[in-house]
C-alpha positions in Angstrom: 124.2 138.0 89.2 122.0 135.4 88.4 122.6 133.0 85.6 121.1 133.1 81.8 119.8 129.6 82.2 118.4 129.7 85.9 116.0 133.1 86.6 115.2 131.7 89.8 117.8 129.9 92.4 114.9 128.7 94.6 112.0 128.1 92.5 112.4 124.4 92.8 111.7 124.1 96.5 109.2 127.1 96.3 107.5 124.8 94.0 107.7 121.8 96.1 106.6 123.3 98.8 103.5 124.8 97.5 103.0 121.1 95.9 103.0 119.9 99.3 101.3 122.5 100.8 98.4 121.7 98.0 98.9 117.8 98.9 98.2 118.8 102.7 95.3 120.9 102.0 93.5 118.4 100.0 94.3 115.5 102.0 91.2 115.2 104.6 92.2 115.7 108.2 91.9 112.1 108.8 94.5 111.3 107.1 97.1 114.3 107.5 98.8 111.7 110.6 100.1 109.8 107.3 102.2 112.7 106.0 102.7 114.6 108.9 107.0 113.9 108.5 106.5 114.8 105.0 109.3 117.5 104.0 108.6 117.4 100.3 105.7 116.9 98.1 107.6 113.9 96.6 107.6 112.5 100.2 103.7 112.8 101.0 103.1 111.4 98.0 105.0 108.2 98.5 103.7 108.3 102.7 100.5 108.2 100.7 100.7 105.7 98.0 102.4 103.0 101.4 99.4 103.9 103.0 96.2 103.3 100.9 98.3 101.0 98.2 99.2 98.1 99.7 98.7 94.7 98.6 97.3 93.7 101.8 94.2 91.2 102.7 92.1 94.2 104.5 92.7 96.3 101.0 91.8 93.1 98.6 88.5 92.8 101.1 87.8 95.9 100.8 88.2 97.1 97.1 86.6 93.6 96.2 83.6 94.3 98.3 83.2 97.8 96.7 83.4 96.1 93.5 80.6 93.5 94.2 78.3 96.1 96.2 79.1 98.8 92.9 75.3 99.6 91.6 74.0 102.7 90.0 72.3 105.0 92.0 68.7 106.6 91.1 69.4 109.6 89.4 72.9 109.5 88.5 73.8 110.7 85.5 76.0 107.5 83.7 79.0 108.8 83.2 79.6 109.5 86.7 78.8 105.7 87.2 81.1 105.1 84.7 83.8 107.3 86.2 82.9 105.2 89.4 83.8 102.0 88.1 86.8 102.9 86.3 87.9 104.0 89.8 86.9 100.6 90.9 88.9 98.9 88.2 92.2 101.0 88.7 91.8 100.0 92.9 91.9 96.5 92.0 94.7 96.8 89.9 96.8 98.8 91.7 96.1 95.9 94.5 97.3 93.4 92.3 93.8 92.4 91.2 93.0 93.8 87.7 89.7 92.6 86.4 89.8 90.4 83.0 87.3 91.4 79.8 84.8 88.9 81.7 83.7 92.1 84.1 84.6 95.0 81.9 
């Protein structure tokens, strides 16, 4: 008999697994080398975040480069380009390089 307060024994790491399984599918094939020892959605996830969220030189280049080649393209509506920076500014500061009110 299953307990009143747990209808489901394995729902947890049915759940995590279709979390990872989503996290797999989504992730371009690229970059599925990254998680490939993943077990748990929790674990791709932090594989991940090592991967594309280090403070390193090449990742300050390269976010900083994006930032000064960032221009709006003909026929895009604005928010999109708006959505595009704000992506921009949440790379740098997740790098460790937020942007002061000077740019924003």
């Amino acid at each position: 008999m299953i307990p009143l307060g747990s209808r489901c024994g394995g729902c947890k790491a049915t759940n995590d697994l279709k979390a990872l399984g989503v996290i797999a599918g989504d992730v371009n094939l690229t970059y599925q080398v990254y998680i490939r020892g993943a077990t748990t959605a929790a674990d791709s996830w932090r594989m991940l975040e090592e991967q594309f969220n280090r403070n390193t030189l090449k990742n300050r280049l390269i976010v900083t480069k994006k930032l000064h080649n960032f221009k709006m393209e003909s026929g895009t509506r604005f928010a999109v380009h708006v959505d595009q920076f704000k992506e921009i500014v949440l790379q740098m500061e997740t790098i460790g390089e937020p942007l002061d009110e000077f740019f924003l």
